[in-house]
C-alpha positions in Angstrom: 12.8 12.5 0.6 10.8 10.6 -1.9 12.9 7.4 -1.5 12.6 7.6 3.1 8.6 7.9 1.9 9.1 4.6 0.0 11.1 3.4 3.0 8.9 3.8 5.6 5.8 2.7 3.6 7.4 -0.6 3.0 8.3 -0.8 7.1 4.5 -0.2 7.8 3.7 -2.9 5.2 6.5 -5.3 6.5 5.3 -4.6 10.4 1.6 -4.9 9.7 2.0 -8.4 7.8 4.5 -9.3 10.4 2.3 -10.9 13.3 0.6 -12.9 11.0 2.0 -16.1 9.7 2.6 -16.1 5.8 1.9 -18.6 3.4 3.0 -16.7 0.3 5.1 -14.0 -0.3 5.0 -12.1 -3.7 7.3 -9.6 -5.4 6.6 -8.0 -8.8 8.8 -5.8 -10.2 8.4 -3.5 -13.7 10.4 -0.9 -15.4 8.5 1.8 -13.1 6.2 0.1 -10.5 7.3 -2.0 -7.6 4.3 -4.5 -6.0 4.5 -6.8 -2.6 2.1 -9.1 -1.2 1.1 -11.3 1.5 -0.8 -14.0 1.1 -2.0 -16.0 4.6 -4.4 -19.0 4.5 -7.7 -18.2 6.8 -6.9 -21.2 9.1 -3.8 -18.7 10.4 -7.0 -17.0 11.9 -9.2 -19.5 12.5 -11.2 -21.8 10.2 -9.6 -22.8 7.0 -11.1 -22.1 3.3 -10.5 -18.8 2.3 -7.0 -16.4 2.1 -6.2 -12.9 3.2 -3.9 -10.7 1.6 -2.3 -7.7 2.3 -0.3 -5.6 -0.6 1.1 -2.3 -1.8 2.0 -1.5 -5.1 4.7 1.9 -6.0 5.2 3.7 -8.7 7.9 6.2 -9.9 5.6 9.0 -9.8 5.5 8.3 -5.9 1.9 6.9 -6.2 0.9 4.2 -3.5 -1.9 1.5 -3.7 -2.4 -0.3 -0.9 -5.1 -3.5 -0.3 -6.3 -5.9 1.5 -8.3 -8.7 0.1 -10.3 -11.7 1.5 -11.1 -14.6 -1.5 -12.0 -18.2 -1.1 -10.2 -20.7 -3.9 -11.5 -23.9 -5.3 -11.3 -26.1 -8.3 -14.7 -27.2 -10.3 -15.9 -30.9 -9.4 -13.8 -33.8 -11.1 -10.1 -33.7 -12.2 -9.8 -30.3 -14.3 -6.9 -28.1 -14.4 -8.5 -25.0 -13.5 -8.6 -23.1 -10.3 -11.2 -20.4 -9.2 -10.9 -17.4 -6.5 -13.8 -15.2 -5.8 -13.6 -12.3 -3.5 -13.0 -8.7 -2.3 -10.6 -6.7 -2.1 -10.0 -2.7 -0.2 -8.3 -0.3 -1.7 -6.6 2.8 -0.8 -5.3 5.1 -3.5 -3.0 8.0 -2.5 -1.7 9.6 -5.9 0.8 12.1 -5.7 0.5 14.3 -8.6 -3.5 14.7 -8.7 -2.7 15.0 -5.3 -6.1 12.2 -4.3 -7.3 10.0 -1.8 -9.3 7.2 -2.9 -10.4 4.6 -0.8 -12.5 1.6 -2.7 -14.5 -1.6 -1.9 -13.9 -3.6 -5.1 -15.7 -7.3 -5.8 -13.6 -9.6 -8.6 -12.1 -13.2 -8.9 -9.7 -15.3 -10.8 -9.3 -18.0 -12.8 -6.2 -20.0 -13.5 -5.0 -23.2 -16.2 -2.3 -25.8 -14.8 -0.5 -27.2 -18.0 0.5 -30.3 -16.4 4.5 -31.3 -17.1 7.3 -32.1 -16.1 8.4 -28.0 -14.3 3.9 -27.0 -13.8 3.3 -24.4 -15.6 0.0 -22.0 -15.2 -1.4 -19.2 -17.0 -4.1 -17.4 -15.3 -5.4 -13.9 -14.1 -7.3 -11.8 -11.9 -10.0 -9.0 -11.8 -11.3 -6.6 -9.3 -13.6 -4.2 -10.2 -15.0 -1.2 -7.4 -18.0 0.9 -9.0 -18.7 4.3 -8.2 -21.2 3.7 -5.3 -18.0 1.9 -3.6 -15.5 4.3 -4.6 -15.4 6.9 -2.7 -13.4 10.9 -2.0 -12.5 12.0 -5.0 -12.8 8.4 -7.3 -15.5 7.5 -10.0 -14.2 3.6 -10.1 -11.5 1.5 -9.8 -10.3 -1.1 -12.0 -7.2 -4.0 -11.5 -6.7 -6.2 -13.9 -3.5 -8.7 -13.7 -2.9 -11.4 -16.4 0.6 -13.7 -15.4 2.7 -16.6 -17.4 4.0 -19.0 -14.2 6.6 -21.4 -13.6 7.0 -23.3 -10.6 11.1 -23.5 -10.5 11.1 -24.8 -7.0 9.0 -26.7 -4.6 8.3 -23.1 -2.5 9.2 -21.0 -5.4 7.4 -19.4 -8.4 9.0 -17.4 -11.3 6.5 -15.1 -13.6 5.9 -12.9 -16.0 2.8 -10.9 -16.7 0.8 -7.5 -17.6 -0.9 -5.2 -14.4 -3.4 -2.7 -15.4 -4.7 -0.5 -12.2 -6.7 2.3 -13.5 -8.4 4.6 -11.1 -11.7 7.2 -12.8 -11.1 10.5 -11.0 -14.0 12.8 -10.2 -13.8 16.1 -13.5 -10.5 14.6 -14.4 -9.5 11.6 -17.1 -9.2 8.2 -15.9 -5.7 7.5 -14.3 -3.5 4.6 -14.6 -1.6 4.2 -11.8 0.2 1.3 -13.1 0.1 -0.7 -16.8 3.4 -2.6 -16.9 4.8 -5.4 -18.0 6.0 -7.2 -14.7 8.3 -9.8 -13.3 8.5 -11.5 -10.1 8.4 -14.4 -7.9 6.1 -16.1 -5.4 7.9 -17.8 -2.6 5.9 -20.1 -0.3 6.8 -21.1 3.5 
């Protein structure tokens, strides 16, 4: 039963993302979580300059956290080998166990370094960050922190390594982490 209820959330993930055009497809996998995403370019939409995503993230303990996140990128003025996002992100917590809903409005960014060379190589992270006023049901906050190692192998493809922490504050109960793995994965691009 547990693996159809994995099966049909990643359907409703693959359908919804679907009738959008993707520019970025990315697949993480650790020794007990399992995290998609879909990353579309605003001009897919309309005007250009900012990028939706849309994810879920599953975990052996038949946890689901789903998102979708609107950030704008840039680079600071002159020829540095940095890279900037800024943005939000929704989350929606269902943890099996505590048995919790937790939907959240979380603010955060990103900040990458491009090692120039011969095969690009970045190292880089992100943070989002959802207080308690915009965490709401049965959550205190939410936290999701993701540091990566990347290597662009092909043109459209990225390989990576890196460390997720997604750690949820529960209303009368200790803080719960729904995921803090090591992960690898790839980034594909079309």
């Amino acid at each position: 039963m547990k693996i159809l209820k994995r099966l049909g959330m990643l359907g409703l993930f693959c359908t919804i993302s679907s009738g959008a055009a993707a520019n970025q497809f990315d697949l993480a996998l650790s020794k007990d979580t399992a995290a998609a995403e879909i990353i579309m370019d605003s001009s897919t939409v309309g005007s250009g300059g900012a990028a939706f995503s849309i994810g879920a993230l599953f975990n052996d303990v038949d946890d689901v956290l789903g998102s979708l996140g609107l950030v704008v990128k840039g680079m600071p003025a002159g020829e540095q080998p940095y890279s900037f996002t800024l943005g939000g992100k929704l989350y929606f917590a269902h943890l099996d166990k505590p048995d919790e809903e937790v939907p959240a409005l979380a603010l955060g960014g990103g900040i990458s370094y491009i090692i120039p060379a011969n095969m690009p190589i970045s190292i880089g992270g992100d943070l989002f960050y959802a207080p308690g006023i915009t965490t709401f049901n049965d959550g205190d906050d939410l936290l999701d922190l993701k540091f990566r190692f990347e290597v662009d192998v092909l043109p459209s493809a990225t390989a990576f390594i890196g460390y997720r922490n997604v750690v949820l504050g529960l209303d009368q109960r200790p803080d719960y982490d729904v995921d803090e793995n090591v992960h690898v994965g790839i980034r594909i691009e079309f």
